[in-house]
C-alpha positions in Angstrom: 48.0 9.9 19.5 49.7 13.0 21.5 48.5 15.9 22.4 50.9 18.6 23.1 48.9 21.8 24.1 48.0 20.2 27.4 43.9 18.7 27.5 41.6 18.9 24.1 38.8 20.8 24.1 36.1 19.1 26.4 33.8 17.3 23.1 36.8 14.9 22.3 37.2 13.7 25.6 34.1 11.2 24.4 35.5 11.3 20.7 39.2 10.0 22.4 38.0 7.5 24.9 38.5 9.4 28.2 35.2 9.7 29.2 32.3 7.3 28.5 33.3 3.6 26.9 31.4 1.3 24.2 30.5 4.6 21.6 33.4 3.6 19.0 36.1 6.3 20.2 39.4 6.2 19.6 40.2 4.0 22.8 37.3 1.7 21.4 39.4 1.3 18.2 42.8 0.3 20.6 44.5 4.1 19.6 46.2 5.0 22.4 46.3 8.6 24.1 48.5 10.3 26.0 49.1 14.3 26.6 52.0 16.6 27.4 50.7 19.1 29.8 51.1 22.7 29.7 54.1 24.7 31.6 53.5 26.5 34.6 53.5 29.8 32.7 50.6 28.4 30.9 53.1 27.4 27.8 53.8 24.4 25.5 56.3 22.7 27.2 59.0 22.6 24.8 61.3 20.6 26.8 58.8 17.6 27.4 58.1 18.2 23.6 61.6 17.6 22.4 61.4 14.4 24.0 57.9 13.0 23.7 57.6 11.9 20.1 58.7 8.1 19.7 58.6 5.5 16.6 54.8 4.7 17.6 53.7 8.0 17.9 51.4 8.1 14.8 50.1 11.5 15.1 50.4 14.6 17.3 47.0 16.7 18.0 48.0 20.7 18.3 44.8 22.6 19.4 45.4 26.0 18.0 42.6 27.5 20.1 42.6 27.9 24.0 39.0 26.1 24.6 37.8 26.5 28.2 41.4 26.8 29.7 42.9 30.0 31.0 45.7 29.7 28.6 47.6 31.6 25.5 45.8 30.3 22.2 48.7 29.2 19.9 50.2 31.6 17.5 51.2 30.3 13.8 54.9 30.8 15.4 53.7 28.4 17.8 52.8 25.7 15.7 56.0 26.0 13.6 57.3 25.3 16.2 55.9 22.4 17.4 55.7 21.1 13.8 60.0 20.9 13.7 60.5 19.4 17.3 58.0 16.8 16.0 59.6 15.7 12.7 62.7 16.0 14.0 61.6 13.4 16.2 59.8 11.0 13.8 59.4 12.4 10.4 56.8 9.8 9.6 54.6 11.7 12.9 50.7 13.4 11.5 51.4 16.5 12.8 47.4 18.0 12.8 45.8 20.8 13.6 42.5 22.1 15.0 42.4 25.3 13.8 39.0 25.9 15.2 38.3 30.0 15.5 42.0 30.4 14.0 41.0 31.0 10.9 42.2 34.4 9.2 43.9 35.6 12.8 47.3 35.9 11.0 48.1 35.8 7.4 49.2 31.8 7.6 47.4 29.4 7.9 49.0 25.8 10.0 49.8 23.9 6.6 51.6 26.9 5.3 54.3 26.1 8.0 54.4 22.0 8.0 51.3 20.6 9.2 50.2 17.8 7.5 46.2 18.5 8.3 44.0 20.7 9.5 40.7 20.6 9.5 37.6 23.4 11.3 34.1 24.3 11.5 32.5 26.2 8.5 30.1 27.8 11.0 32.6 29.4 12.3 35.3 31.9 11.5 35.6 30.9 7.6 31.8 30.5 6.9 31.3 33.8 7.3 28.1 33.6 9.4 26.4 32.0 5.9 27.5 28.7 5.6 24.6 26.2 7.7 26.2 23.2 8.4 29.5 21.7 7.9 33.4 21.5 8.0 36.6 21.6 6.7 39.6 19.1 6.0 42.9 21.1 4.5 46.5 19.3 4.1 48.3 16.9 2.7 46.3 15.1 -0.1 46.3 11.4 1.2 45.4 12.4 4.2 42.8 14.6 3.3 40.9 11.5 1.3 42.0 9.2 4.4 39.4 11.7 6.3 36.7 12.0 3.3 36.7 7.8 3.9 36.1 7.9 7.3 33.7 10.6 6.8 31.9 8.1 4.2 33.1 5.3 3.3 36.7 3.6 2.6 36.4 3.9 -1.0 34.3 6.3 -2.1 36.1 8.7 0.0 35.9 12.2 -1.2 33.5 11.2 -4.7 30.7 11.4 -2.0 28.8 12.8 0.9 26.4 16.3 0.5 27.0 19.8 0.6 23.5 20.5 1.5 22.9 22.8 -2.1 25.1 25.5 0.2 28.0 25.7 -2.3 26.9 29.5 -3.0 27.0 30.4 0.6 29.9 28.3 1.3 32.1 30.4 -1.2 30.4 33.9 -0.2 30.9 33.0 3.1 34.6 32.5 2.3 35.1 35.6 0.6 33.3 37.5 3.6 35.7 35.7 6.5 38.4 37.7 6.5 35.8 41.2 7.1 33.8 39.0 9.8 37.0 38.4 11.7 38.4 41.7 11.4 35.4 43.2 13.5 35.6 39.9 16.1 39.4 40.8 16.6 38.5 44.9 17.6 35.8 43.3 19.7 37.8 41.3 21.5 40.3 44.0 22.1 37.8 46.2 23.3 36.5 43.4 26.0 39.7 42.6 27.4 40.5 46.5 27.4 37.1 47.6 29.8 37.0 44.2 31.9 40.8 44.7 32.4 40.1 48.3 33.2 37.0 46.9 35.8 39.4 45.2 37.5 38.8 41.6 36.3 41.2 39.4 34.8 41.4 39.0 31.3 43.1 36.4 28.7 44.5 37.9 26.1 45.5 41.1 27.7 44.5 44.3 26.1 46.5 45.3 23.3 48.4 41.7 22.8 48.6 40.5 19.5 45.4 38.5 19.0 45.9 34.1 18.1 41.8 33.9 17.5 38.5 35.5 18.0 38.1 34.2 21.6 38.6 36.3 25.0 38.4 35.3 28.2 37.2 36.6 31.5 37.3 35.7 34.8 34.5 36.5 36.7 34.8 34.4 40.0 31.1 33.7 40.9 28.6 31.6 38.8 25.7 34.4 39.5 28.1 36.8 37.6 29.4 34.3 35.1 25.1 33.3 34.2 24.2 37.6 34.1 27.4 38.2 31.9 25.6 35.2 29.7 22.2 37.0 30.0 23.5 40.6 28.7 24.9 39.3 26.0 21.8 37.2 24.8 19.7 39.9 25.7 21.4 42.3 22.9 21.2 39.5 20.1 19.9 39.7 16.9 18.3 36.0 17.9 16.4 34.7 20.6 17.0 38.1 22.7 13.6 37.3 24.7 15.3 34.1 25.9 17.5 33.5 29.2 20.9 31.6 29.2 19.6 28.5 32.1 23.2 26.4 33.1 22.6 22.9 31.9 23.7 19.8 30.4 24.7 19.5 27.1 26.3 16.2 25.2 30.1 16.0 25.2 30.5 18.2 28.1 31.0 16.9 31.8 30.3 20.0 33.2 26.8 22.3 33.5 27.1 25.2 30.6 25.6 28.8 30.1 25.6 29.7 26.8 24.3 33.0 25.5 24.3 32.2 21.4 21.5 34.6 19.7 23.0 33.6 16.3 21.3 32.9 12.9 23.0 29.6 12.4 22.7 27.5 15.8 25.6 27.0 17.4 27.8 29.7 15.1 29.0 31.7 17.9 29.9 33.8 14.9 27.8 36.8 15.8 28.3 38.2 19.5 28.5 35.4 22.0 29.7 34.3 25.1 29.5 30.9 27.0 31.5 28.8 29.9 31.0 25.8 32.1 29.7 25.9 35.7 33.3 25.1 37.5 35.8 27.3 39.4 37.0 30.2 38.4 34.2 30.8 36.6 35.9 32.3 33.4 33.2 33.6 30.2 34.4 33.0 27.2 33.3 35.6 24.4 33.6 34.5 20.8 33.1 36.6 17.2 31.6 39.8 16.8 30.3 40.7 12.9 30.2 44.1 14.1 32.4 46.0 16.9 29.7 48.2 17.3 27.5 45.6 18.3 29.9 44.1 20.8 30.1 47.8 22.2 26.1 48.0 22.8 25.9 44.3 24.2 29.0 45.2 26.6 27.2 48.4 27.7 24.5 46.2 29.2 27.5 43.4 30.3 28.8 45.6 32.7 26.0 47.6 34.2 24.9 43.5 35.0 28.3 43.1 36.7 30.1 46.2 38.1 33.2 46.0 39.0 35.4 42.9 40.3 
């Protein structure tokens, strides 16, 4: 397995075997790892990429989304990209994709320009803040059912497992995505525009093209990173009573604040914001079912902070 948009998202560093032995990971299962880092600019390195795919490399992991690293989430350009240097390279090479918070950005999607497999959370962007529970596997059809075995069992596959009597709000949900992350996109532009303007840095820039519904802000001090957390929970249609408290949560080595006032736990669909308790202290701000809403929870965001 490679990864090529430099470290995974901080969960599958248990799920790969990095961190934490003996809890059946991919290192527990003798798959091994390895990861072509990012270019200084923050970049896939395409150089190291034309050369990094050999006969054993079974699949190739392209992270669409940034996670918690100050870097360019991947366009669908992107990942076209990456797709040809790889098959070029092997042809026989899973090229697959998480497409986490992707979903609906541009108007492709990663299979419609050579992945083999993508797969994403259905509480997130493409649930449309109905769906409860669940994911999504989308690609090539053997390996789609190679998934649905490990998921349940090898073979029964895809004739099994529950949908939790959701279908209904799975396909509303669907057909309300694209609205959802319409608003989450203006929000996002309209964060990175008044933080930029406050003087912090931002990731996207204001005004850039937008690759999915997260933006980034670096705050520099965890007092400011924990009150940014607080405003936001403070304005959500949730839990706004409660206080974002750093902590521990599984999968992640590092402390988190999470303000997440959303109706489905753990959504991040509606207004949210969360990062880990390390240097340089960077919020991350996901969704937004209403611009307006962003607006009002910002209002309160920045009379917390002040300027940089």
């Amino acid at each position: 397995m490679l990864a090529v948009a430099g470290a995974p998202y901080d969960t599958l560093e248990e799920v790969i075997g990095l961190r934490g032995t003996g809890q059946g990971s991919l290192k527990d299962f003798g798959v091994d790892y390895r990861q072509l880092e990012l270019a200084e600019d923050g970049e896939i390195d395409w150089l190291g990429l034309a050369e990094a795919v050999g006969d054993r490399t079974r699949l190739v992991l392209i992270q669409r989304s940034c996670g918690y690293t100050w870097r360019q989430s991947l366009a669908i350009a992107d990942i076209e990209r990456i797709v040809q240097s790889v098959k070029r390279q092997n042809p026989n090479t899973v090229c697959f994709v998480d497409n986490c918070y992707g979903e609906f950005i541009e108007n492709r999607e990663p299979t419609a320009v050579g992945a083999d497999l993508m797969a994403g959370s259905l509480i997130k962007n493409p649930g449309g803040t109905l769906v409860s529970a669940g994911g999504y596997v989308a690609g090539r059809a053997d390996l789609v059912e190679a998934a649905a075995c490990r998921l349940t069992a090898p073979g029964i596959g895809s004739e099994g497992g529950a949908t939790l009597g959701q279908n209904r709000l799975m396909f509303q949900g669907l057909f309300l995505a694209p609205q959802m992350v319409g608003e989450a996109i203006k929000g996002t532009q309209l964060i990175a525009q008044v933080f930029h303007e406050l003087g912090y840095d931002v990731n996207p820039l204001p005004r850039v093209p937008r690759r999915d519904v997260i933006q980034a802000i670096r705050l520099g001090t965890p007092e400011k990173l924990v009150a940014f957390c607080k405003a936001i929970q403070q304005n959500s249609p949730v839990g706004s009573y409660l206080d974002p408290t750093p902590g521990n949560q599984p999968g992640y080595e590092s402390e988190l604040v999470m303000a997440g006032g959303t109706f489905i736990d753990g959504s991040t669909s509606e207004f949210s914001a969360d990062g880990p308790l390390r240097s340089p202290y960077v919020v991350f701000c996901q969704g937004g079912t209403h611009w307006t809403h962003v607006a009002i929870a910002l209002e309160d965001a920045i009379a917390a902070l002040g300027p940089a």
